[in-house]
C-alpha positions in Angstrom: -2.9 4.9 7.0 -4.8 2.8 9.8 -6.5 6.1 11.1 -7.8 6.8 7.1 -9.5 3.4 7.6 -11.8 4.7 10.8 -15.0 5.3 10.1 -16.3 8.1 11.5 -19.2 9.9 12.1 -20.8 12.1 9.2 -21.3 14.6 7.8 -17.8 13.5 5.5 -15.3 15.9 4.4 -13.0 15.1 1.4 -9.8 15.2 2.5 -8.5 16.5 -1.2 -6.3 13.7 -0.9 -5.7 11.3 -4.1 -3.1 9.0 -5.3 -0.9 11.5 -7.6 -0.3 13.9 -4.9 0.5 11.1 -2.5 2.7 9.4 -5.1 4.7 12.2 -6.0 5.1 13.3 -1.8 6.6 9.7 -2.1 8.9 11.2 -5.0 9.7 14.6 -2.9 11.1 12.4 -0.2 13.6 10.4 -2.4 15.3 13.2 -4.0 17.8 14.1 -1.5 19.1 10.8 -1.6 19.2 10.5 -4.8 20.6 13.5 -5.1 23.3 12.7 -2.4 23.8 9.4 -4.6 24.7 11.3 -7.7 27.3 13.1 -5.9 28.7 10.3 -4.2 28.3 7.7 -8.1 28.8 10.5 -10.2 27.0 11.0 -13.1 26.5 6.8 -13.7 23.6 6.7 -10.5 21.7 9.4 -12.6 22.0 7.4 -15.9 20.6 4.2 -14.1 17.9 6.0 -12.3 16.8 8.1 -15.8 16.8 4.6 -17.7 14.8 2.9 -14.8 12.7 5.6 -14.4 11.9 5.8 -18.3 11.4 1.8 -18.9 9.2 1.6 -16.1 7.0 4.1 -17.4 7.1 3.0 -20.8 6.4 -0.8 -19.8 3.4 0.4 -18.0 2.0 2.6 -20.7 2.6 -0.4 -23.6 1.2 -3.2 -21.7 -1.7 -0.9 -20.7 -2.3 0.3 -23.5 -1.7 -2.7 -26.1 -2.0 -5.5 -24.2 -4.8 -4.6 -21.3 -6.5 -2.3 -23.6 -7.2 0.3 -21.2 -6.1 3.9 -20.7 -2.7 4.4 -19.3 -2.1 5.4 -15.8 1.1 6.7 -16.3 0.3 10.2 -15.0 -0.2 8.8 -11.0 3.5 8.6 -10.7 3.5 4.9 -9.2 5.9 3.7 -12.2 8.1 6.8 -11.4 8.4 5.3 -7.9 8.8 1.7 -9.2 12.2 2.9 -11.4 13.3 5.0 -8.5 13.1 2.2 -6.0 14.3 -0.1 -8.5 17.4 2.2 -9.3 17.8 2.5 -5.7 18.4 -1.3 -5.1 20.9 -1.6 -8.1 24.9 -0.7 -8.4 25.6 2.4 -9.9 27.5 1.0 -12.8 25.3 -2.0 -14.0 25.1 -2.3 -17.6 21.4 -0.7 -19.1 20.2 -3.6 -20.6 19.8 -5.3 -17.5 18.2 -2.0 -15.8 15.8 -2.2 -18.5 15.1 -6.3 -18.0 14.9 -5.0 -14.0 12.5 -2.9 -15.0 10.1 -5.1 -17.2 9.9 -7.8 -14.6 9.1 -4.9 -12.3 5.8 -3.7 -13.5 5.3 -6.7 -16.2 5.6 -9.1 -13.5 5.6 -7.2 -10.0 2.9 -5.1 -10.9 0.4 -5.3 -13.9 0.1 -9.2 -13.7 -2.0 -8.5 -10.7 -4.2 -6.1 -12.3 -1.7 -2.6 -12.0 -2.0 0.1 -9.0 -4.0 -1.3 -5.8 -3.7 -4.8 -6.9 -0.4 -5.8 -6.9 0.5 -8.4 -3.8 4.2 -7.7 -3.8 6.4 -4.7 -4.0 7.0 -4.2 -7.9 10.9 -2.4 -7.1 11.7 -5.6 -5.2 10.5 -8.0 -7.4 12.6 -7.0 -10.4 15.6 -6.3 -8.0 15.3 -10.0 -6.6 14.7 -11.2 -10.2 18.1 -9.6 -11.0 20.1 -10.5 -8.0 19.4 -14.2 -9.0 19.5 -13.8 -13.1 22.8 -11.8 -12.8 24.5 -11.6 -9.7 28.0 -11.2 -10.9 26.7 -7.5 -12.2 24.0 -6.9 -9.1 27.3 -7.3 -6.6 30.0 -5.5 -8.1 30.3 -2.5 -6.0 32.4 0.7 -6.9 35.1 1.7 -4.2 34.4 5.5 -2.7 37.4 7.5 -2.7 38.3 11.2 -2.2 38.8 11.7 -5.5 35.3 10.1 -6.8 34.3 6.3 -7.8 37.2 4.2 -8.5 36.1 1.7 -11.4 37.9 -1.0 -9.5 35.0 -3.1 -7.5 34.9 -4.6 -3.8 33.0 -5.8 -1.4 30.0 -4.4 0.7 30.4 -4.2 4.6 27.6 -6.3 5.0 29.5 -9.1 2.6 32.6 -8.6 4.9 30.6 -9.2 7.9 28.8 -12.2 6.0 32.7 -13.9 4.9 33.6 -13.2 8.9 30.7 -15.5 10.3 30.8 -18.4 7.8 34.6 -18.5 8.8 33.8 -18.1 12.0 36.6 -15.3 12.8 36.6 -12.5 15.4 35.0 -9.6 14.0 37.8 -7.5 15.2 39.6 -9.2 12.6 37.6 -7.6 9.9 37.1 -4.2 11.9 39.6 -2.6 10.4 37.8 -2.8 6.8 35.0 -1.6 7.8 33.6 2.0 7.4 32.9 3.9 10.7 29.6 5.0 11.7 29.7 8.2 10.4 30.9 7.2 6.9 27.8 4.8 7.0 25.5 7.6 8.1 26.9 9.4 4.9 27.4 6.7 2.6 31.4 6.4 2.6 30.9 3.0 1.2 30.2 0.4 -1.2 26.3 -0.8 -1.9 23.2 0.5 -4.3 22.2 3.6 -5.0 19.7 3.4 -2.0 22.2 3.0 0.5 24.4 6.2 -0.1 22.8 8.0 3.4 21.1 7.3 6.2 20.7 10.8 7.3 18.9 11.6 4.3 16.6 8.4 4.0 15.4 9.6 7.8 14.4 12.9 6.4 12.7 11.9 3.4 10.9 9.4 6.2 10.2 12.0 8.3 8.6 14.3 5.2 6.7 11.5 4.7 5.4 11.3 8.4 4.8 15.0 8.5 2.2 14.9 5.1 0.7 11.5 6.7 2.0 9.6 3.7 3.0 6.8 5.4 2.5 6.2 10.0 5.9 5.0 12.2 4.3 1.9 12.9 6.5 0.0 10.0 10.0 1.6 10.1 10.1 1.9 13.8 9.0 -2.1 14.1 11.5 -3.0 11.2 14.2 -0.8 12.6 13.5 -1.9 15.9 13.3 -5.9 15.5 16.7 -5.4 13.2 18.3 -3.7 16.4 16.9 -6.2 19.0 17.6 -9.8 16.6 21.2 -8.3 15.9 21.2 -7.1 19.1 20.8 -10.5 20.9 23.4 -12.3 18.9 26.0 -9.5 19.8 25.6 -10.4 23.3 25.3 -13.9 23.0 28.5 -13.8 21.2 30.0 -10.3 20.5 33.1 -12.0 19.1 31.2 -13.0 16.3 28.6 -11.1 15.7 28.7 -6.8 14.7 26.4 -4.4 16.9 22.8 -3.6 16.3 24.2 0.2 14.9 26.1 -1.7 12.3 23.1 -3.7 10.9 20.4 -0.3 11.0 22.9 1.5 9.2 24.4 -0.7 6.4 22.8 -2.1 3.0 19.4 -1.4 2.7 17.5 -1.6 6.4 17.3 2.2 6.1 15.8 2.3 2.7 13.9 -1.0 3.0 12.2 0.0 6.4 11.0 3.8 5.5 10.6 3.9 1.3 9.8 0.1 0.6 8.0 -1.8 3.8 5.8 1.1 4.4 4.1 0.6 0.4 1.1 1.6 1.5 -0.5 -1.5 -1.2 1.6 -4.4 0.2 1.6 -3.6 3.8 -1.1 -4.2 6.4 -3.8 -1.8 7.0 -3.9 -1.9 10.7 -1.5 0.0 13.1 -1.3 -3.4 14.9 -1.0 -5.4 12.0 1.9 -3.0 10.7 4.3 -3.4 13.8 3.4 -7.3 13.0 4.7 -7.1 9.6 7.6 -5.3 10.6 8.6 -7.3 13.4 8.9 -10.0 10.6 10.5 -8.2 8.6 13.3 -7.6 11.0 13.3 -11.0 12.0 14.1 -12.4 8.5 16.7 -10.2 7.5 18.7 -10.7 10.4 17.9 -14.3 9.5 19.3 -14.1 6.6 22.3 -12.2 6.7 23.6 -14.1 9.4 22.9 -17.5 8.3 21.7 -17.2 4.8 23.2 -17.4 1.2 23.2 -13.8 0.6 25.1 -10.9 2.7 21.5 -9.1 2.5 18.4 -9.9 3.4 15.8 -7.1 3.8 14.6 -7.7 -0.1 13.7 -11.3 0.5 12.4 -10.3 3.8 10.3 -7.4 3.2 8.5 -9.9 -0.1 8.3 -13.2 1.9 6.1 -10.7 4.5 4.1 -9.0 1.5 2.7 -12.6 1.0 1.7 -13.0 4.7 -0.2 -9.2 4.7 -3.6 -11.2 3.7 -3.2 -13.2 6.5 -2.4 -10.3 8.8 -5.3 -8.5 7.6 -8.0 -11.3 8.2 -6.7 -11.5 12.2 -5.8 -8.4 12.9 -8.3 -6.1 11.6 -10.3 -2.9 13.3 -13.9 -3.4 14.9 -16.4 -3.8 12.5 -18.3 -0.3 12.4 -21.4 -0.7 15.0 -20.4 -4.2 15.6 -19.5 -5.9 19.1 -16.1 -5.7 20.0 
């Protein structure tokens, strides 16, 4: 995105480039997780995702429509994108009322309060999935176990929720080993969590269908992945007793998803190359925060808001040369 922002010289080119085909590239790139979800959920992470998909679109074209009195801009695919995300960041069995809540704070609140597409300061997805994890978080963390033989409707806990009861009892994680999933069942998603966090593997090629069309740069997920790995890194060598390597904390819960399909929202992040690695260095910085010392097991949510606030900031001091001005 920064290079979009370099002026060069003329004569200019259109670049056929416009928000619908970038939105739905955005959509192209979530399908194989969420197709890999489906098969992993059954047929309950389609439901949520259809439901999430269809409120959010319908929220946007009502308030547009009825309450903003303009035409709807339901056709650009962002609310398509909003239900996905917000699906993504949900359990595959929560009940659809509250999908539907999810989804009206999402582009009610996250989104068209600030004036709709271009406007909005915070990711919408993340806004209604915070908004949920605090209005019902019995539902938002009842995960379904994995098994062979599908999804057991019995619930349990996430790894990173494990990890999070290990530290504030201050055991040896080799005490909680044992219940953990191995690295290739994380890369997979052999575990409990949201839709979202179902398989690494796959995330990494949506981000890296993303990269190819130019939808989004590597300056964010490389900086978010990178600070997770280094932060979580330093406190399993402080005190590796305690604290679960940095391949642990990239591949479990939402860093993956977070730090290629909801950091790097092209509307809440910075516009600088420079100013991106900033954001995602802070990104990293407060997750780790927070699911080591914080109330919840995850943090990347709260993280990747709290640094949507700061972009302003990051844009005012960390901004390219002024075109024909002094460096």
């Amino acid at each position: 995105m920064s290079n979009i922002l370099t002026v060069s010289p003329s004569p200019h080119i259109h670049s056929g480039e416009s928000v619908n085909k970038i939105m739905y590239r955005v959509i192209l790139a979530m399908m194989p997780a969420l197709a890999w979800s489906v098969f992993v959920f059954g047929i309950d992470a389609l439901k949520v995702t259809l439901i999430a998909v269809a409120a959010c679109v319908a929220f946007e074209y009502l308030i547009q429509k009825y309450l903003m009195k303009v035409v709807p801009s339901i056709t650009d695919g962002s609310a398509i994108i909003t239900g996905i995300l917000l699906a993504f960041n949900v359990p595959s069995g929560l009940p659809w009322w509250i999908i539907i809540i999810g989804a009206l704070v999402s582009i009610g609140i996250g989104k068209i309060s600030f004036g709709g597409i271009g406007n909005n300061i915070f990711n919408p997805a993340l806004v209604g999935r915070v908004f949920l994890l605090i209005s019902f978080p019995v539902q938002m963390t009842s995960w379904p176990v994995i098994k062979q033989a599908g999804v057991d409707a019995v619930t349990s806990a996430t790894p990173l929720a494990l990890i999070k009861e290990s530290i504030k009892n201050s055991q040896p994680i080799s005490d909680t080993l044992g219940n953990l999933p191995g690295t290739m069942d994380l890369l997979l998603g052999n575990m409990g969590g949201s839709l979202g966090e179902v398989s690494a593997i796959l995330l990494i090629l949506g981000g890296i269908y993303m990269l190819f069309r130019k939808v989004i740069t590597w300056h964010i997920p490389v900086a978010v992945l990178g600070s997770i790995a280094l932060f979580s890194g330093i406190l399993w060598i402080v005190d590796p007793d305690l604290y679960i390597n940095p391949v642990f904390h990239i591949l479990t819960g939402g860093a993956m998803l977070g730090a290629i399909f909801m950091a790097t929202d092209m509307v809440t992040s910075p516009m600088t190359g420079k100013g991106q690695i900033i954001y995602g260095i802070g990104i990293g910085l407060i997750t780790i925060s927070i699911r080591t010392w914080g109330a919840y097991p995850e943090g990347i949510s709260f993280a990747i808001l709290l640094m949507n606030a700061v972009v302003p900031i990051i844009n005012t001091y960390v901004k390219p040369k002024r075109f024909g001005g002094q460096k």
